[in-house]
N, C-alpha and C positions, 0 to 999 in steps of 0.2 A: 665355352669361350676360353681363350687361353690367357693367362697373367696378363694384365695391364703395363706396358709401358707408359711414356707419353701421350696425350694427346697434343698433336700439332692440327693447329688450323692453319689454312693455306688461301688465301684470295685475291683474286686477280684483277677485279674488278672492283676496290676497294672505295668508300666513301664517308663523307664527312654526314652526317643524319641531322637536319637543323627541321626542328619540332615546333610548330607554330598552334598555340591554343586560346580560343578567344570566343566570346559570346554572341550569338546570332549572325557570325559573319557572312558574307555573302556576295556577290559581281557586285561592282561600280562602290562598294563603299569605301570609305577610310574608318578604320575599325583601329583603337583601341588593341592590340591580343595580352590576355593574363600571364602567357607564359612563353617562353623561347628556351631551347632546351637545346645546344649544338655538341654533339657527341662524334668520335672517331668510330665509324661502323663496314658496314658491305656485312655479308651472311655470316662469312668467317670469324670476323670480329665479335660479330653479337654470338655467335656460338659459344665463342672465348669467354665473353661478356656473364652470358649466363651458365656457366662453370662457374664462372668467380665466386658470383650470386648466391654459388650452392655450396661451394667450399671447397672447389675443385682446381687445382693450379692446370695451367695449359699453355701454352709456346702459340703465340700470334704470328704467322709467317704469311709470307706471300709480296705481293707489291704494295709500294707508297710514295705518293710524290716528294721528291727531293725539295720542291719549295716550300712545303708543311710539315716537313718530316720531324722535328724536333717538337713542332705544338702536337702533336700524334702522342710522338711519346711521351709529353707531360700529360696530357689527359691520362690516357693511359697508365701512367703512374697517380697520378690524384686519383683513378675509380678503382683502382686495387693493383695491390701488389702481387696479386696470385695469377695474373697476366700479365706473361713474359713477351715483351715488344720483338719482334725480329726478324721487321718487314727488309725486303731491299730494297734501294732505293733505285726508282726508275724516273727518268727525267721530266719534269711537268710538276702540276699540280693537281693533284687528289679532288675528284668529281663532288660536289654537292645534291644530298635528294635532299627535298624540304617536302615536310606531310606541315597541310593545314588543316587544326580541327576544329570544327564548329559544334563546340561542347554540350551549346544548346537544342541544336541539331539534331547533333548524334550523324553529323557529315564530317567525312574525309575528303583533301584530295592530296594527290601525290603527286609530286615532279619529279622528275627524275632526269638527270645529264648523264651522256654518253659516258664510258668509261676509255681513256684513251694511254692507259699507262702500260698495257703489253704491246709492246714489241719485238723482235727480234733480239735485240741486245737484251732488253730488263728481262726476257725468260731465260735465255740462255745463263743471264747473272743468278738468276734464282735457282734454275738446273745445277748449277756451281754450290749454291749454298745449301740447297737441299742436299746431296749426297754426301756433305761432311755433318750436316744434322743428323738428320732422320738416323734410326738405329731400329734392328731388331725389334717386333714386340710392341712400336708406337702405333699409336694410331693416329691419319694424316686424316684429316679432312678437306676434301676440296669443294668449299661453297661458295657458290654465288655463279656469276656469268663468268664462262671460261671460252679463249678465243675461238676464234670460227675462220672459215676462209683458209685464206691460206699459211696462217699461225694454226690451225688446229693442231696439226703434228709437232709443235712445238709444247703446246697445251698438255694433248695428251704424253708425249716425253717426259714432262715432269712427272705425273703418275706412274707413270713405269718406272721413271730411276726411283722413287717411294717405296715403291711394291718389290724392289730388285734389293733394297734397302734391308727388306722384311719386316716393313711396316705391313699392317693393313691398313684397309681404304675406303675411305668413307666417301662416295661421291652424291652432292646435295645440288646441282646444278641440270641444265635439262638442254635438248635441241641435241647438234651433229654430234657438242661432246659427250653428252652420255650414252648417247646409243654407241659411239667408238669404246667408250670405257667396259658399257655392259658385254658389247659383241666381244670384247678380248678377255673378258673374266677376270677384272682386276678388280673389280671391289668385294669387298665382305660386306658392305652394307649400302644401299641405297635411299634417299628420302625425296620422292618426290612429291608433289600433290599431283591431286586428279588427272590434271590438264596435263602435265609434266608426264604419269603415266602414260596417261593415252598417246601418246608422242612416238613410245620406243615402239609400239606395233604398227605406229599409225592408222590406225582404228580407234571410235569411241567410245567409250568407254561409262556404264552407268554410275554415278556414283550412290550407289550403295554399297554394303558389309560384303555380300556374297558377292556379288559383280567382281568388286576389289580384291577378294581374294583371289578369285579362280584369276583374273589378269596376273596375279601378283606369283602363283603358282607356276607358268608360262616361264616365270624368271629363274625361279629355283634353279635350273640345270647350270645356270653361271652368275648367281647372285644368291648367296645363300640366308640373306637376310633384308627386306622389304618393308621399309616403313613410310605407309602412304599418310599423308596428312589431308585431314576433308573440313578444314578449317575450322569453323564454327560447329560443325557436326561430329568430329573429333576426328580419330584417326583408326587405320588399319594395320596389324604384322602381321607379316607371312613370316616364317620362316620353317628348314626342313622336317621342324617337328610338330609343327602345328600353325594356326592362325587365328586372328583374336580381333576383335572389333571394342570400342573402347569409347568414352565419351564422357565429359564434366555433366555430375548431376547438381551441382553446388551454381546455384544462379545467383550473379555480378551482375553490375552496369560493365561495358565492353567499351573500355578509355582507349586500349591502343591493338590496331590491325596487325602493324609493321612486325616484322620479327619474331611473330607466333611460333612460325614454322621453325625458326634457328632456335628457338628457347625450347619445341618439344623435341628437336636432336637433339639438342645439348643434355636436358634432361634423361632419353634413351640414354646417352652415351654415359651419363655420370651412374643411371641405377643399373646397366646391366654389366656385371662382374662375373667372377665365377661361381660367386655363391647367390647368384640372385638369377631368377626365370628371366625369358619373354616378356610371360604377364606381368611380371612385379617392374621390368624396366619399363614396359606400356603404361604404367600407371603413373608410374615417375613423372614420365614424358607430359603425359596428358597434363599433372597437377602445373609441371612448371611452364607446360606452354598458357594455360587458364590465367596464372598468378600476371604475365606477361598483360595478357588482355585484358585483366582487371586492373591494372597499374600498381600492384600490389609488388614487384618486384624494385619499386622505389621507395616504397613503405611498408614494407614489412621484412622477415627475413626470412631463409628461404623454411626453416622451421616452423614457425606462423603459419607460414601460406600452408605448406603444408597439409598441418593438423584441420586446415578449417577446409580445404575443399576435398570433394568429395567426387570419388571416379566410379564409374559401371562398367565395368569387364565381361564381354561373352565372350567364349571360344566359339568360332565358325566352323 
């Protein structure tokens, strides 16, 4: 892998995460909840989010609604200063998902609102800001839902002007725009899960070790690096020199769903350098997406977590 520049995160589909946690909750009650937790998120963010986490500075880009845009950035400054805010702003108001969790349970549910902040004008603004940003050597990441329809070619324009940049490209999103991004060979790295795999061949896909890699193998000819995530059963690399199956042996209570997947990129992304493997950034990944699930990335640090959990690496 070649010298690190930046990492930029890039999100299109950006949102507010308001966290609801409470005892025995359930239909028709009025319930009491312990806890309300409202954070600046979408995939991007929490990427950024968990860089911070680990000691890693990164550039937050992409869209945000001009009616919230200043409470954005004060979060975003009160949760650390090692991410850099510098969304553009696109006109509206920034979406809310609210997850409710029934602690006692051990139930989720999730809402989720449309995202309605790309249009014509806010990509094209962002196409602007991107090619005086981005530089040589970064790496962009584009997570989360990227547009469809008749904005797709808008969508994907922004990754091309990244890539024409000499950035490389981390695409973490699924459906028309990643099969456009895979078909053109612009990313160095892919994350999708199961489902998000089985999508680019349109076929299904087993999820197990071997299954996952020989799909993941199919990619190599224009994606030279594959990280599938299989949730609770950990994750898979392909990449041109090998492939690895991977999983937390270190067993938590599982506090939080959301954001698994963006904490084990982020994680790839912060351990694999030049002097570090595959395997060694597979393990990274694995630790800080577990820490995420165990809620340990609120209370602990990322050195803590760390040391106490523990990964199983096979090569495939």
């Amino acid at each position: 892998m070649k010298s690190k520049g930046r990492i930029i995160t890039v999100g299109l589909s950006p949102a507010w995460d308001v966290s609801c946690r409470g005892r025995g909750l359930d239909w028709g009650l009025h319930a009491q909840i312990d806890e309300q937790v409202i954070r600046p998120a979408g995939k991007a963010l929490n990427v950024s989010s968990a860089l911070a986490w680990m000691g890693c500075e990164s550039v937050a880009a992409g869209l945000w609604g001009r009616d919230d845009y200043e409470a954005m950035r004060s979060a975003v400054r009160a949760q650390s200063a090692l991410v850099h805010a510098a969304m553009t702003v696109a006109e509206g108001r920034t979406r809310e998902n609210i997850t409710v969790v029934d602690t006692t349970g051990r139930r989720e549910m999730h809402l989720r609102q449309p995202g309605r902040l790309a249009t014509r004008a806010s990509l094209a603004h962002l196409q602007e800001t991107l090619t005086k940003t981005v530089r040589k050597n970064d790496i962009c990441v584009f997570a989360g839902a990227m547009p469809a329809g008749e904005l797709l070619d808008a969508g994907v324009a922004l990754v091309q002007t990244c890539h024409k940049q000499g950035a490389r490209i981390v695409a973490d999103t699924y459906g028309p725009a990643l099969e456009r991004l895979v078909d053109a060979g612009l990313p160095w790295l892919v994350a999708p899960n199961v489902e998000e795999l089985a999508q680019l061949p349109g076929t299904e896909v087993r999820n197990t070790p071997a299954a996952l890699a020989a799909m993941g193998r199919v990619l190599l000819e224009k994606v030279p690096t594959i990280l599938i995530s299989r949730g609770g059963k950990g994750a898979v690399l392909v990449t041109r020199t090998g492939a690895w199956t991977g999983r937390t042996t270190t067993v938590g209570p599982v506090l939080e769903t959301v954001g698994c997947g963006d904490y084990l990129l982020a994680g790839f992304l912060a351990g694999y350098g030049p002097r570090e493997s595959a395997r060694a950034a597979l393990t990274t990944a694995l630790k800080v997406a577990t820490a995420r699930a165990y809620g340990w990335t609120d209370s602990r640090t990322w050195h803590q977590a760390g040391r106490r959990i523990q990964v199983e690496i096979q090569r495939l």
